[in-house]
N, C-alpha and C positions, 0 to 999 in steps of 0.2 A: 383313907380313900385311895383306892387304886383307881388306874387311868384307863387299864382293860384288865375284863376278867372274863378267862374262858370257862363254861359250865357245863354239865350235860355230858362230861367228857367219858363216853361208855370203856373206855381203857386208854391210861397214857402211861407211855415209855418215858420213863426220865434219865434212863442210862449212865441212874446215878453212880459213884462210882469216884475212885481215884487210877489216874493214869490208864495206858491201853488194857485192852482184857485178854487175855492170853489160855490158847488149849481151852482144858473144860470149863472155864467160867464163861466161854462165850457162847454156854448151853444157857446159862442163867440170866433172862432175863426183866431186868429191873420194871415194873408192871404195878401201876393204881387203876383197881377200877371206880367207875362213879366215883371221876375226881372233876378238880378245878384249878385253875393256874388265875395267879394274878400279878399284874404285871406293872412296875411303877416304874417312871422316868427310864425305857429300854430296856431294866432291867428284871426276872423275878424273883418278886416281891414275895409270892406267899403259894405255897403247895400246897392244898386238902382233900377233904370230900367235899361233893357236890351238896352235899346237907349244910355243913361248914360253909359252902358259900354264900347262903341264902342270910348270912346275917355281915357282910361284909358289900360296903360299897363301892361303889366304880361309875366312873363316868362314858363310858364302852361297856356293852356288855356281849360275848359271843355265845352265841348256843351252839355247841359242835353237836348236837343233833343225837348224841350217844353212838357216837361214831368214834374214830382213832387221830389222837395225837401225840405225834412225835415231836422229836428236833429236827430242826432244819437240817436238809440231806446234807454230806460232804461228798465232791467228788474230786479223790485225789492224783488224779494223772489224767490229762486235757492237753489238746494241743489246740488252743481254742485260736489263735492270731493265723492266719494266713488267708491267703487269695485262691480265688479258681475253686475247681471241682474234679472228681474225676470218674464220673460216672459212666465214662465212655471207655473204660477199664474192664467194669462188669460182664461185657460178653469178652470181652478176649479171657476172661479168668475161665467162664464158663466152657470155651472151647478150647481150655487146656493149657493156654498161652504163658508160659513160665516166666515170672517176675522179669529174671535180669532179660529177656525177650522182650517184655513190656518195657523196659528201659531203656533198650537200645533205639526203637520204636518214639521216644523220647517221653513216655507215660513214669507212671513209678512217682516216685517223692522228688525225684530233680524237674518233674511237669511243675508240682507243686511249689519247688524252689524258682524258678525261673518268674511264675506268676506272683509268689512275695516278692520279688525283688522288682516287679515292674510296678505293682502296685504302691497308692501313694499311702502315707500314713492316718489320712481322714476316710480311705477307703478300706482299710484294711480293720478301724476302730467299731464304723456302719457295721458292717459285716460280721464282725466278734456279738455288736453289741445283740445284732439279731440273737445269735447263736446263745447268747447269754442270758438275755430273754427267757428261749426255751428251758432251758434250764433251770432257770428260776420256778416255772410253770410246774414244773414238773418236782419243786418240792427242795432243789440244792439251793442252800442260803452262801456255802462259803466253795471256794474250785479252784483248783488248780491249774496253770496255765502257764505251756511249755515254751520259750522259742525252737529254733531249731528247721525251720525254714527260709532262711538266710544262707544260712554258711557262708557268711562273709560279713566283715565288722558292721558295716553302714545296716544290712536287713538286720542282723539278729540285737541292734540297738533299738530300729524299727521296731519290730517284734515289740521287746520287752516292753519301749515307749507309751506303745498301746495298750499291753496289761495293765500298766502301771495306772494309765489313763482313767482305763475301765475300774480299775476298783478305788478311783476316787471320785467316779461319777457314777456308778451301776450300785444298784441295790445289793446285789450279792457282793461278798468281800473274795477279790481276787488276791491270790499267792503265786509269785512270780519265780519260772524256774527257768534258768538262762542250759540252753540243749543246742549250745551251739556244734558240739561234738554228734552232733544226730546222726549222717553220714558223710564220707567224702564226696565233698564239689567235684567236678569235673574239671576243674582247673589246676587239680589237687591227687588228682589221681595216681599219680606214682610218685607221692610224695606226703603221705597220710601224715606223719612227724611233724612236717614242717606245718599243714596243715594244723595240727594240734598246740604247735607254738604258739598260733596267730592266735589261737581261743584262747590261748594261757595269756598272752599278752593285753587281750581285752577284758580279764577280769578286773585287772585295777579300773579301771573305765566302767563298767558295770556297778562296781562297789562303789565307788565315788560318786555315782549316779544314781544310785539307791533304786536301782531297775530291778535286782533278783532277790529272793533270798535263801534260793537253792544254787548246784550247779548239779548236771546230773551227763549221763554219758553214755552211749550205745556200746554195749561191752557184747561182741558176735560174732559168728563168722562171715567175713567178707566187711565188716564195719572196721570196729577197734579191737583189738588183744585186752587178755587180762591185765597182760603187762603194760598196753598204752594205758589201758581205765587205771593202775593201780598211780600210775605215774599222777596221772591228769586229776584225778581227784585228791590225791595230797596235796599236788600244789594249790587246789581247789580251800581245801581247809586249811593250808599256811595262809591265807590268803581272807579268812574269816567269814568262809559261808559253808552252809552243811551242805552234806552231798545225799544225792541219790545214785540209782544206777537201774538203766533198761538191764537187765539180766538173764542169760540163759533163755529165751524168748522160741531158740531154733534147737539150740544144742547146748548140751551140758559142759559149757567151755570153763566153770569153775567162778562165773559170776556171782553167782549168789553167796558161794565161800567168799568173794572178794567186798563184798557186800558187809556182809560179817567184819572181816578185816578193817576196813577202814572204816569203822560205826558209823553208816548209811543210813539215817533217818530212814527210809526207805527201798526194798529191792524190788524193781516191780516187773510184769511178766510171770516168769520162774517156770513157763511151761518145760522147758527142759531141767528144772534143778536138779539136779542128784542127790542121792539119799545121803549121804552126808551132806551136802550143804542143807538140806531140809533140817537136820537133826540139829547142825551148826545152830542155824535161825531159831530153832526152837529155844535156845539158849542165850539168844542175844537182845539186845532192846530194837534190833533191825524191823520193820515191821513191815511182810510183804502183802504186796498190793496187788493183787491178781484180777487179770482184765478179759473177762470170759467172751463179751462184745468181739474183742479182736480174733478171739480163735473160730468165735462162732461163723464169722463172714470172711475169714480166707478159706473155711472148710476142709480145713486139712483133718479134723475131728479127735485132735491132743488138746485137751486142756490142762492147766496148773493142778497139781495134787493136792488140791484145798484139804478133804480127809485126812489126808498122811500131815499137813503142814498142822493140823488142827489137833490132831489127837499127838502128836511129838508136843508140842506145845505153843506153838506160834504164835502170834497177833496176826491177822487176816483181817487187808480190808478190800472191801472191792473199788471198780471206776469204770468209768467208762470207755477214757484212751480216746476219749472224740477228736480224729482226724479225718482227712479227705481221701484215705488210703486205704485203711482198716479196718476200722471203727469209725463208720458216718455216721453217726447215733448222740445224741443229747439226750438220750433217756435214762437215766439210771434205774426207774424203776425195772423196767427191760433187762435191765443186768441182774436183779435181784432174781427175778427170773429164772434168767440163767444160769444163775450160781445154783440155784435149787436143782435145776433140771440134768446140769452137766459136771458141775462141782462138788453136786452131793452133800451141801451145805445144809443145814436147816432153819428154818425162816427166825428161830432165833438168833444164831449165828449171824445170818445174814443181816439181822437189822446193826447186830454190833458192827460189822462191817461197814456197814452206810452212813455209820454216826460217828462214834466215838472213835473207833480205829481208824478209819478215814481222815480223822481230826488230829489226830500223835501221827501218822503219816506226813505230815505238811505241816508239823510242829504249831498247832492248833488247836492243840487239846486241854488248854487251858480257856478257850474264849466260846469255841465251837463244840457238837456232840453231844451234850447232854444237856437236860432242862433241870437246873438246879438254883436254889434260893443264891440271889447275889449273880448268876449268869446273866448276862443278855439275852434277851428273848427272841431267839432264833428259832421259829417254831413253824411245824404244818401240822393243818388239820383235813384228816381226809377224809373222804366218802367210800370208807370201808370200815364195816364192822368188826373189825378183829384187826390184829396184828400178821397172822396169817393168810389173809386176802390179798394182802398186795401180791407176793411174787405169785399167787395161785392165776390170780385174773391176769392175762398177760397180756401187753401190746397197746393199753389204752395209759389213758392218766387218771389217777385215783383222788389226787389233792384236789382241794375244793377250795384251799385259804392257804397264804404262808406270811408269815407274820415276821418282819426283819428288825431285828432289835426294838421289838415291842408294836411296830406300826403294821400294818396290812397294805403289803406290798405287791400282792398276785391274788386275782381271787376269780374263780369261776363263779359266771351268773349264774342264776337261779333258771332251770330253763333247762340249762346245756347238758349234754349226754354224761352222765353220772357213773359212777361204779358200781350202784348197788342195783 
């Protein structure tokens, strides 16, 4: 006796599989049609045909309508904790008005910093949880989630606090990546070193406090050097947590090779990588995370070399990068989009992107990603006939159901504006 059984299921992605998927396998993708999933105590329990199902009991039963189901989405680079907004950014970008202009003006990511640190930590959780919400709706069961709006000990514990919060009260399962290295404070300014001390000094504090379980670090120009990231991040992993690294994002300063170097669970950005660090990545277990969202709305119209990272051999995942600055967006699907439209990606690609890769991105690729006998049942079921619909139809939401370790945790009523 199963406890839910989905039926009717006109194609599912199971993304089955061992570890990330790399280069040309991530043309291939894993595909039953007229199936059915069944699902015991969170986990499943049984994968068939829809024929197969009709002699198997359950106390649930779903009809996904011969419509598409996948895994629950992964989205791995978020900057989901902070206060404020800054939408009052948008015409000054429009009428030309250059970044470090916006920041002197007191706008930019120190607007942002100033409002995490005035805000309390029950308002700063409100506010996440909305945001995580959306998320959910839109089909991500598991997210990553950055600090990095602090730069200073008290906010970026803040920060974490509240991740930590959320994914022991939110449906979605949160992964905490401590960014305190995001940029230099103003208090900090002709003193970036010392600055970088004070984050090295609050890892033991962090780790003691089971707040992260990445560290990651803005390696750019006018942020941090190759040389501060290569520093900051070893002491990072003497120190017992993996690293990431924003990389290469403006200019090809040799992040993504440092990426490589210090085996980076993840490089992400990479709009500027260089052809040899592309070729590097293609070789290493690094797995980059390209954020098409962010290039799309500064408009500068460079995006990451998804193709060249893809046919070298890479692991490719996408994210969304949801902040107050870049990427105002909770949509992932939107990004899949995207990556079809400007990355060149193809919607097979793309879904490994959104699942599995996403999941070895934020070292999750054992729990998250695919729908396999023995996994938890982290599932969506959408209101699109194909697997190809999604990134085609763009701008709306396509999920109809998403199902969080077996229960139904998000669901569009019957009624409501639809994809097909």
């Amino acid at each position: 006796m199963m406890d839910t059984l989905i039926v009717n299921i006109g194609q599912l992605l199971t993304m089955e599989g061992d570890g990330p998927v790399k280069g040309e396998q991530m043309k291939m993708l894993p595909l039953i049609e007229q199936a059915a999933v069944g699902i015991k105590n969170g986990r499943v329990a049984w994968i068939g045909s829809n024929e197969e199902a009709k002699t198997i009991s359950a106390s649930h039963l779903i009809d996904a309508e011969g419509k598409l189901v996948t895994p629950g989405l992964v989205d791995p680079h978020t900057h989901l904790v902070f206060a404020g907004s800054r939408e009052h950014e948008l015409s000054l970008k429009q009428q030309g008005v250059p970044y470090l202009d916006i920041l002197k003006r007191g706008g930019g990511i120190l607007s942002t910093v100033r409002a995490t640190r005035a805000a309390s930590e029950e308002e700063l959780y409100e506010k996440a949880h909305v945001h995580l919400d959306r998320m959910l709706s839109y089909g991500v069961t598991t997210v990553e989630a950055k600090s990095g709006y602090g730069l200073d000990v008290e906010t970026e514990r803040k920060q974490l606090r509240v991740a930590k919060r959320l994914h022991q009260t939110h449906h979605v399962d949160v992964v905490s990546t401590f960014l305190g290295a995001h940029a230099i404070p103003t208090e900090h300014q002709n003193n970036p070193d010392g600055f970088l001390r004070q984050m090295v000094d609050l890892l033991d504090v962090i780790k003691q406090e089971q707040l992260a379980d990445f560290v990651d670090i803005f390696c750019e120009t006018g942020v941090f050097t190759v040389e501060q990231s290569r520093t900051f991040l070893q002491k990072a992993k003497e120190k017992g947590f993996a690293v990431k690294i924003h990389a290469d994002e403006i200019d090809p300063l040799g992040g993504t090779e440092l990426a490589v170097e210090v085996g980076a669970v993840s490089a992400d950005h990479l709009v500027g990588a260089s052809k040899a660090g592309i070729q590097q990545l293609a070789h290493a277990n690094t797995i980059a995370v390209l954020l098409p969202g962010t290039s799309f709305y500064l408009g500068k119209g460079k995006y990451a070399k998804a193709r060249q990272m893809i046919d070298e051999g890479a692991a490719v995942a996408l994210a969304t990068d949801f902040n107050p600055g870049s990427s105002p967006t909770e949509n992932l699907q939107f990004i899949m989009t995207l990556a079809a439209l400007y990355l060149r990606m193809t919607p097979e690609e793309i879904w490994h992107a959104v699942t599995v890769n996403a999941a070895y991105a934020i070292n999750r690729g054992q729990d998250a990603g695919r729908i396999m006998i023995g996994r938890r049942a982290d599932i969506a079921i959408w209101d699109a006939p194909n697997y190809m619909y999604v990134p085609y139809h763009y701008g709306i939401n396509h999920v109809r159901m998403v199902l969080k370790d077996g229960k139904v945790v998000s669901e569009r009523r019957k009624g409501d504006v639809s994809a097909s």
